[in-house]
N, C-alpha and C positions, 0 to 999 in steps of 0.2 A: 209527864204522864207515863205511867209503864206503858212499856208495848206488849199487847198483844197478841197471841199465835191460837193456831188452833192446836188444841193435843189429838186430835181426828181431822186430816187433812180434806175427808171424803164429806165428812158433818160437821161444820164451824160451829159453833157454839149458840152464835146469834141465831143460826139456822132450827138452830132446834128449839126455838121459840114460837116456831110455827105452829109442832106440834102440843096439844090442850094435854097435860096429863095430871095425877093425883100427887102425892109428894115424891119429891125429887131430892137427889140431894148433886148440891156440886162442887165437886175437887177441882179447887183451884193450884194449883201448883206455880210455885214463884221462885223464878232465879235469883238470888240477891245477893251481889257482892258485899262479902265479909264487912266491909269498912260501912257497910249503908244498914248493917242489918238492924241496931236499936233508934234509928229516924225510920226504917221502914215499919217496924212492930209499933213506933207511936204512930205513926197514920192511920195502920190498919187497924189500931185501937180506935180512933177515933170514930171509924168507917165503919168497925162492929156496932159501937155505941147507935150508931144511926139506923141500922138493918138490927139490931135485934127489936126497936120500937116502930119497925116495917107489918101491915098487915100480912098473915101469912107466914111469916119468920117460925122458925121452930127451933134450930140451936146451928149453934156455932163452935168448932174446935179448930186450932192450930196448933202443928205438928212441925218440927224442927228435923231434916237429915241428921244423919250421927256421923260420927268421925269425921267434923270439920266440911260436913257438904254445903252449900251455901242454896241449898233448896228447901223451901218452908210449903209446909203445904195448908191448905185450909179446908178445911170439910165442913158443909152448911147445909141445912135440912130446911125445905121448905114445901108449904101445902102444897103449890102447884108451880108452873112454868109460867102463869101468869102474875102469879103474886111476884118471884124474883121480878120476871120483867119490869113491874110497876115500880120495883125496888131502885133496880138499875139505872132506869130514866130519870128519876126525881133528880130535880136540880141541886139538891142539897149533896146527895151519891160524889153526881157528878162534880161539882166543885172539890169535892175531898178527893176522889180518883185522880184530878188533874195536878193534886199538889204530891203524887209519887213521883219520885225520881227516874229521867228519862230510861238510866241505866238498867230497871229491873224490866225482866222478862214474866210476862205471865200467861198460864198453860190451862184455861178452863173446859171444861165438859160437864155436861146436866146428867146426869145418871139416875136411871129408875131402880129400884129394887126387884129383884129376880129371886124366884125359889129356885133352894138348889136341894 
């Protein structure tokens, strides 16, 4: 299973599940070494496949570093903080997140939208 981290030391991720909000969207950002990157893009194919027929789900985009970074990122739109959670927990999620490779690092955060 990847590992982990929080990209806000101060606000874990899980943390912000507490809070009930309207849609959300959350960047995932994932370290993957070069040599794992087309078994790690079929899992996560697999893992969209299941979350885009999640209640709640609204889109999905993945984003690749340039010049040889081995950082992908994923940006995912959803109704609320409660529909991901529901997403997250399903046992089906979870059997697929377990089959990533221990090596990859991952960097998530729930972000709301702000006017600017």
């Amino acid at each position: 299973m990847a590992k982990l981290q929080s990209l806000d030391p101060h606000t874990p991720m899980f943390a912000q599940f507490k809070e009930k909000t309207g849609q959300i969207v959350l960047a995932n950002t994932f370290v993957v070494p070069k040599e794992r990157t087309a078994e790690f893009l079929a899992l996560f194919r697999k893992q969209a496949e299941f979350m885009r027929a999640q209640p709640g789900f609204v889109s999905l985009r993945m984003h690749q570093g340039t010049a040889g970074s081995q950082l992908l990122l994923n940006v995912a739109v959803w109704e609320s903080t409660e529909a991901l959670a529901a997403a997250l927990s399903n046992p089906e999620f979870q059997r697929v997140a377990a089959e990533f490779p221990d090596d990859i690092v991952s960097y998530s955060h729930i972000f709301e939208e702000i006017a600017v």
